[in-house]
N, C-alpha and C positions, 0 to 999 in steps of 0.2 A: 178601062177608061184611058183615055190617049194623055199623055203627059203634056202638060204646060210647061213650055220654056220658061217662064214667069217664075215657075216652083222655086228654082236656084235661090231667085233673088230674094222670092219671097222669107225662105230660110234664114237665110244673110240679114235678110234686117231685123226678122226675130232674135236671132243671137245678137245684133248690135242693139239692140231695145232693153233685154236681158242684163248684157253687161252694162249698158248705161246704169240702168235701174238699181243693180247690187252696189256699182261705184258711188251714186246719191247716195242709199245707206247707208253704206257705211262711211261717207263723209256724215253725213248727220248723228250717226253712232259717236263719230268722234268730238261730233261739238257738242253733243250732251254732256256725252262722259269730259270733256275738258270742264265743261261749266259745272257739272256737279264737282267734279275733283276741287275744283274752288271754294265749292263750299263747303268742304268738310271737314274738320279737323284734324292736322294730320298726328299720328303715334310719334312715340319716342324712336320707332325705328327709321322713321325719317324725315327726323326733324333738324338731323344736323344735315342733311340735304338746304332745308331752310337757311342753316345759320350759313349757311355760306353760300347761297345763292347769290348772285349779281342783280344788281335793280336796273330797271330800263329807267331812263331818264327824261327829261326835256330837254334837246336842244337847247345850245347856251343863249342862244338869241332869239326866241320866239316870242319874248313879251318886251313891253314896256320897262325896262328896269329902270329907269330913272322915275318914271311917277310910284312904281311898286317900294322903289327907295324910300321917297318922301312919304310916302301913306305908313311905311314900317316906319320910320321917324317920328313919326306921329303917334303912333299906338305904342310904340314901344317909351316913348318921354312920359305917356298917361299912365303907361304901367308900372313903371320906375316910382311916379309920385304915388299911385295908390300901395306900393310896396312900401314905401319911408312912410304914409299914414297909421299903414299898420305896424308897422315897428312904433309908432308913435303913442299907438294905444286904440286907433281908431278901429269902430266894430269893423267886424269879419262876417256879415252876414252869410254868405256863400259858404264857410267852413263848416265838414260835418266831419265826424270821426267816425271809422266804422271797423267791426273786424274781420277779421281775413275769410269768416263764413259766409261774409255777405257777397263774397266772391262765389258762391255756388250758384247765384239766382242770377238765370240768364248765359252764364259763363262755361266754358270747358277751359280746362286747361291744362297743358305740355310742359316738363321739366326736362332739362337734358342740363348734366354740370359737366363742363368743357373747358377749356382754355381760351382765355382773349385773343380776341384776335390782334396780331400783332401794332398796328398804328397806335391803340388803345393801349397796349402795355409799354409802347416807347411813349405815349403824352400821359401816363400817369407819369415814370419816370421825372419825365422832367419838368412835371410840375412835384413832386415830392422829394427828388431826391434820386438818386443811382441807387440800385439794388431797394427798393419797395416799391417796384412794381406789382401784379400780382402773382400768385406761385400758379403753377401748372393744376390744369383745374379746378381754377379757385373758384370760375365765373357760376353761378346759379343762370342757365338761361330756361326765361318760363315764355310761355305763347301761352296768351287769353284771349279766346274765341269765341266772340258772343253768337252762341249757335242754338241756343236752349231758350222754351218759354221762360218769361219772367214774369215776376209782381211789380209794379210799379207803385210809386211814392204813393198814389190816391188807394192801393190795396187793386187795383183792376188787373185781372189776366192779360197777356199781351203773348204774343205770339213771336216766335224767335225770330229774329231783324235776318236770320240769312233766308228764312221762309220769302224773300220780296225778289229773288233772280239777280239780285247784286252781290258785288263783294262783301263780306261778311268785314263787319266789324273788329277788330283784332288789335294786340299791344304783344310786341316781341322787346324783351327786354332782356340782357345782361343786367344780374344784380350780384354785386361784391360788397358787401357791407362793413367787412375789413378792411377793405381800406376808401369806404368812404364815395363808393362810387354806382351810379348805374348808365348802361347805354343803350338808347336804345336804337333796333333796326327798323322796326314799324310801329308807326300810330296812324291809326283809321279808328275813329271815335263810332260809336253809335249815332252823335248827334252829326256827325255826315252822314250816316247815312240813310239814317230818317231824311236828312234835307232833300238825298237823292232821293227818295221817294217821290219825295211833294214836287219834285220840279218834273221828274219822268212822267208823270197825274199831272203835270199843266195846272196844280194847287198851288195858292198862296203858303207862302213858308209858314212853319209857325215860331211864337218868340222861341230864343233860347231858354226861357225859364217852364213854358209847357214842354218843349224837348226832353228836358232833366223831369216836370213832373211824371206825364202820360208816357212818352213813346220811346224812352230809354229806362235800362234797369237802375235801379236807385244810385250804387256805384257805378257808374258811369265814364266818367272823367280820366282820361290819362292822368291828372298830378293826383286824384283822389286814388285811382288802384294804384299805380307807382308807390305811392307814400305808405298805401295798406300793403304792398307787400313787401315793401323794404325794412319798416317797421319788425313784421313778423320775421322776418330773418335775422335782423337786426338783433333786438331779441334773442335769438337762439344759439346766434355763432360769434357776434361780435361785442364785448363789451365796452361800456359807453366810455370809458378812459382810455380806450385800443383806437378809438377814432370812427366809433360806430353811426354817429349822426354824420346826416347824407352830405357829400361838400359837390362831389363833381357830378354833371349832368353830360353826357355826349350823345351827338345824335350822327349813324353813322354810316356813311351813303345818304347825304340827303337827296331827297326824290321831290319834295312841295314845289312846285313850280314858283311859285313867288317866295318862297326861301332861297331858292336855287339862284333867280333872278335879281335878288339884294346883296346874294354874295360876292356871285360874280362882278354885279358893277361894284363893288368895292374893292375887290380885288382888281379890276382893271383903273381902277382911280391912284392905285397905289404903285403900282410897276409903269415904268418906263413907258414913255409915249411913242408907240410903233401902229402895228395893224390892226383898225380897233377890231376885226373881225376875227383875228387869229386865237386861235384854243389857247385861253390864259394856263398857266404854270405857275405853281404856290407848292413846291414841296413843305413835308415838316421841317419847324413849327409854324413854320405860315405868317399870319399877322394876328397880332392881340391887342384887344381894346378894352380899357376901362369902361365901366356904364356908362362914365360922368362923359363920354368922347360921342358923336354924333354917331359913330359907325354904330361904338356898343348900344347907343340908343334903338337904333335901325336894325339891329340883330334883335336884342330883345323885342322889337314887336313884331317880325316875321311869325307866322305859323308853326315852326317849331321850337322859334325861343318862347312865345307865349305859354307854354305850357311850363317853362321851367319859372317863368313871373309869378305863374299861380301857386308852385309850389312855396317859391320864396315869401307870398304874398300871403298864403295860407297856413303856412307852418310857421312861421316869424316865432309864437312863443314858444314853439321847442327846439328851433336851430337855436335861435335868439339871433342879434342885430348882426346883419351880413353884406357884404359887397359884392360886385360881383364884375367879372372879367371874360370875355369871349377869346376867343381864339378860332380861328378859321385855316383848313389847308385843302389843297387836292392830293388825293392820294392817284397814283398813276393817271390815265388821259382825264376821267372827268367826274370822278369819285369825290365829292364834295361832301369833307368834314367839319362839324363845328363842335365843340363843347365848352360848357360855359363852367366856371368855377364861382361858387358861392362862399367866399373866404370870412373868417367872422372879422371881423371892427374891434 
C-alpha cells in the first residue's frame, strides 16, 4: 500500500493530543488532591508546618474602612453594655457548660506542645513583667477540626460540615494556662460555614439560633471550645492561685478582612499625616486602648474581638468583674496583631 505523505502529520498530532490529554490530568490530579488535602486533618507530624505557616491577607485597601469603623463601633459599645449587664446579674441566656468530651462529637483534634512564638512572648512580657514570659515549650497548641458526623442539640444525625467541598471548620489555638493566656491562629466557626453553604444554594440564611440548634455540633462556638478547653488544662497544670483563670486573649496574623480593615484605619488615624495610601508601620507595642476609648470600642466589635466579648460576657461568674484593654501592632510588612487583656476591677 503506497504511503501517505499525510502519515507524518498525522503521527505528530496523535502524540500532541496524547500529551495534551496526560498534562489535563494530571492538572486535575493536582486539584483534587489540593482540595482534598484541605480537607483533611492534618497529624502531629505536620502540624508545626501549620504553626508556622504564613496567612495570605487582604490588601490594606480593598474595602470601606471607614463605614466597617463605625459598624465595629457600634457592635462593639452593644457588646460592652451586654458585658456590664451581665456582671450586673443579668441572665445569660446563651451560656452552656460543657465537658471536654463533648469535644468528640463532630470534632478531631491535633496537639503539638511548642514554644510561642516570639511577638507573643515579648507582649506577654510587657504586659506582666521581665522574665514571666513563657518557658520553652510551655505552649499547648491544639487544632480542632470539625471533619466528623455529629448529633446535634434536637438528637438528629448530621453529616460532617467538610462533607459540603469547602473549607472545613477549624480553631488553631495556643493554650498556656500558666500564665494566664491563649492565642489563637485560626477561627472558621461551623456557623460560617453552614452560611457558606446556604448562600453557594442560592438559600435564604438561617437565624443564628437554628445554626447552633440543627446544622452545627452542640459545642460549636470558638468562646464555648476555647473556654472547655482551657478550663481542662487549666485544671491539670495550673493552679488557681498561680494565675490559672484566663486574663489575656491574642489573635495572631489577623486575616478577617473587616478586622484588618478597622485596624488599619486606626492606625492610620493615629500616625502622622502623610501618603494615605502608603503601607502603615506600627512595630511592638503599637497602640492600646481602653474599652471606655472609641477605638477599644471599635475593636471590640470587629469579628475577631467579638468572640473575646463573648467569653467575657459568658464567663463573668468565674472570671468575676473585668476590664478590658486592646492593643494593636504590625509585626514585619503586613502581619497584623491584636490582643486584648481582660484585667479584673
Amino acid at each position: 500500500m503506497p504511503t501517505s505523505p499525510a502519515f507524518p502529520g498525522v503521527r505528530k498530532g496523535v502524540f500532541l493530543l496524547l500529551g495534551f490529554t496526560f498534562s489535563l490530568l494530571f492538572s486535575l490530579h493536582r486539584g483534587v488532591s489540593k482540595t482534598s488535602h484541605e480537607r483533611v486533618v492534618v497529624d502531629n507530624q505536620n502540624l508545626q508546618s501549620i504553626v508556622s505557616e504564613p496567612k495570605s491577607h487582604q490588601p490594606f485597601q480593598k474595602r470601606d474602612a471607614a463605614a466597617d469603623y463605625e459598624a465595629a463601633l457600634r457592635t462593639g459599645g452593644q457588646m460592652w453594655a451586654k458585658i456590664q449587664a451581665a456582671f450586673d446579674g443579668c441572665p445569660r441566656d446563651r451560656v452552656q457548660n460543657f465537658e471536654p468530651s463533648a469535644l468528640e462529637n463532630g470534632w478531631s483534634k491535633n496537639t503539638l506542645h511548642i514554644d510561642l512564638d516570639a511577638p507573643w512572648r515579648e507582649y506577654i512580657e510587657h504586659e506582666m513583667g521581665q522574665g514571666k514570659g513563657p518557658r520553652t515549650d510551655q505552649a499547648t497548641f491544639i487544632e480542632h477540626t470539625q471533619n466528623k458526623d455529629f448529633t446535634n442539640k434536637q438528637g438528629q444525625h448530621r453529616e460532617a460540615l467538610s462533607n459540603t467541598g469547602l473549607e472545613v471548620a477549624r480553631y488553631r489555638t495556643y493554650y498556656l494556662p500558666s500564665i494566664s493566656t491563649v492565642v489563637i491562629k485560626n477561627m472558621r466557626s461551623p456557623a460560617t460555614v453552614v452560611k457558606e453553604i446556604f448562600r453557594k444554594s442560592n438559600q435564604p440564611l438561617p437565624s443564628n439560633e437554628r445554626i447552633g440548634d440543627v446544622y452545627a455540633p452542640p459545642l460549636s462556638r470558638w468562646s464555648d471550645v476555647t473556654w472547655t478547653v482551657y478550663e481542662d488544662l487549666a485544671t491539670a497544670s495550673a493552679p488557681r492561685d498561680a494565675g490559672g483563670l484566663l486574663r489575656f486573649i491574642g489573635h495572631d496574623q489577623v486575616s478577617n478582612a473587616v478586622s484588618r480593615a478597622v485596624m488599619i484605619y486606626i492606625i492610620r488615624r493615629h500616625q502622622p499625616q502623610g501618603n494615605p495610601n502608603a503601607r502603615p508601620s506600627l512595630p511592638f507595642p503599637g497602640l492600646e486602648f481602653g474599652v471606655e476609648t472609641a477605638e477599644g470600642h471599635a475593636l471590640l466589635g470587629t469579628p475577631n474581638g467579638m468572640g473575646t466579648g463573648w467569653v467575657l460576657h459568658d464567663r463573668g461568674r468565674e472570671l468575676g468583674r473585668r476590664s478590658l484593654k486592646v492593643r494593636i501592632w504590625i509585626e514585619g510588612r503586613d502581619k497584623l496583631m491584636m490582643a486584648f487583656d481582660m484585667f479584673p476591677v
